[in-house]
Each structure stands twice: as structure tokens, then as C-alpha cells.
N, C-alpha and C positions, 0 to 999 in steps of 0.2 A: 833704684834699689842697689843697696850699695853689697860686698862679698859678704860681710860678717851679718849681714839681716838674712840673706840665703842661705846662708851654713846652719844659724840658729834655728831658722823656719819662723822667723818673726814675719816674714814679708806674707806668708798664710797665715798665720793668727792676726793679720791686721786685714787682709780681703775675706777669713770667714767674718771676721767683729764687721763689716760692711754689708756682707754678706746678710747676718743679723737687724743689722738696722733696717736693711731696704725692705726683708721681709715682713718687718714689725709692721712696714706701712700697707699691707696686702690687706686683702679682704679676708675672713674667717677661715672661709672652704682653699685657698690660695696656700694660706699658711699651712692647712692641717695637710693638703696635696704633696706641700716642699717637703714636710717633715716623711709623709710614706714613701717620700721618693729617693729623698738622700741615703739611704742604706743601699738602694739600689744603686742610687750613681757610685758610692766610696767601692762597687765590686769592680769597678773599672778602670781605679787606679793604679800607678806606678806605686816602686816602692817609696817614694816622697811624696807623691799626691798633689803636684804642681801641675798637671795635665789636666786636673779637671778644674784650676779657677778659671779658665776662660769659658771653658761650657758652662760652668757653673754660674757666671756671668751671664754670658747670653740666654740661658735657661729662667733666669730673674729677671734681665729685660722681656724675653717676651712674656713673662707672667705678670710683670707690669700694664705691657702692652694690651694685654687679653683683659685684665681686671679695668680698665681705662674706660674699656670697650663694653663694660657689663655683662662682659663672658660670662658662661657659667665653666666652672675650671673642669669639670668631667667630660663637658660637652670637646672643651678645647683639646683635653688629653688624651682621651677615650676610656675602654672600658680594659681594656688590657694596660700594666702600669709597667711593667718587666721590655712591652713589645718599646713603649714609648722609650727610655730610656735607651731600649737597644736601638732604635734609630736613630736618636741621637751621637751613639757611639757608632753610626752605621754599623753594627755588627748585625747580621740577621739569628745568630743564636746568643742567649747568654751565658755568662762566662759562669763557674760555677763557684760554689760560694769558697773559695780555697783563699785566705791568706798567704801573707811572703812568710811566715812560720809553718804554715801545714805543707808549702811548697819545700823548702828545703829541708825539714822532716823528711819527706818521701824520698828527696833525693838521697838524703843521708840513710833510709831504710835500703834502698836501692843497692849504693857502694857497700855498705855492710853485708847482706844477702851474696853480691858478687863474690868478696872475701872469705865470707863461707864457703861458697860452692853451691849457693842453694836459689840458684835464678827460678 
């Protein structure tokens, strides 16, 4: 990967477009699992979102893996989808639904407030 595909963010729009294909080859229930899952994984990103192609990766391999196997994907993931996810981030709680916009919102209500006098 060369600097100007990282600055652009082409080097992620070519591991999601991969990302895409491998899923295309999953079994029905595999696919619909990825798709109620990815809203949960994008809560654990940075603000570029380069931290989660390697999970996101390995999260694909072993859905390969499972579907290979005749899994059933519920059996594999379980019945909690938020708990899955956060083990995978090891985190034991998850993070709450706040973007890098509602984060520096608050900070900038924060430093305003101060300025007034009204902590």
C-alpha cells in the first residue's frame, strides 16, 4: 500500500469491495448475520476505520469457516449479537452509540458552558 491509497482511503474501499465478494459466497442466514452485525462493529471504530479491517477479516474467515462446517450461524454466534461483537473487541461493555461528530459537539458544548460560567 503505497502513502497516497492511505491518505485517500482507497486501500478500505478495496478490502470493503473484498469484503463484499467473500460475503456474496456465504450461505443466506451468514449474509443476513454480517449485515445485523456491521452497525455494531462500525461502533468500535477509530476515526478512519482502519482498526476494524483486520477483525473484519478474521470475523469473515471464521464465517467461512462455520458455514464450511454446516454451522447454523445463530448456533455459532449466539443469541446475544451486541455481547458477540463486544468479545470480539474484548470489551465487556459496549460503547454507546456516539460518533466523532456528537463527540466533539459535547466537547465544544463543554468549553462554551466553561466560558459562560455555567459548569
Amino acid at each position: 500500500m503505497n502513502f497516497w491509497d492511505r491518505v485517500t482511503g482507497r486501500d478500505m474501499t478495496l478490502a470493503q469491495a473484498d469484503f463484499e465478494k467473500r460475503v456474496a459466497y456465504l450461505p443466506g442466514s451468514y449474509r443476513i448475520m454480517w449485515a445485523e452485525l456491521e452497525p455494531n462493529i462500525q461502533r468500535y471504530s477509530d476515526l478512519t476505520g482502519r482498526n476494524l479491517i483486520p477483525i473484519m477479516s478474521s470475523l469473515l474467515d471464521f464465517f467461512e469457516e462455520t458455514a464450511s462446517d454446516y454451522a447454523d450461524v445463530s448456533a455459532v454466534i449466539g443469541e446475544d449479537k451486541e455481547a458477540f461483537v463486544a468479545e470480539l473487541f474484548d470489551q465487556r461493555k459496549p460503547i454507546p452509540y456516539m460518533s466523532y461528530r456528537d463527540k466533539c459537539r459535547e466537547q465544544l458544548n463543554r468549553n462554551v458552558f466553561k466560558k459562560l460560567g455555567r459548569d
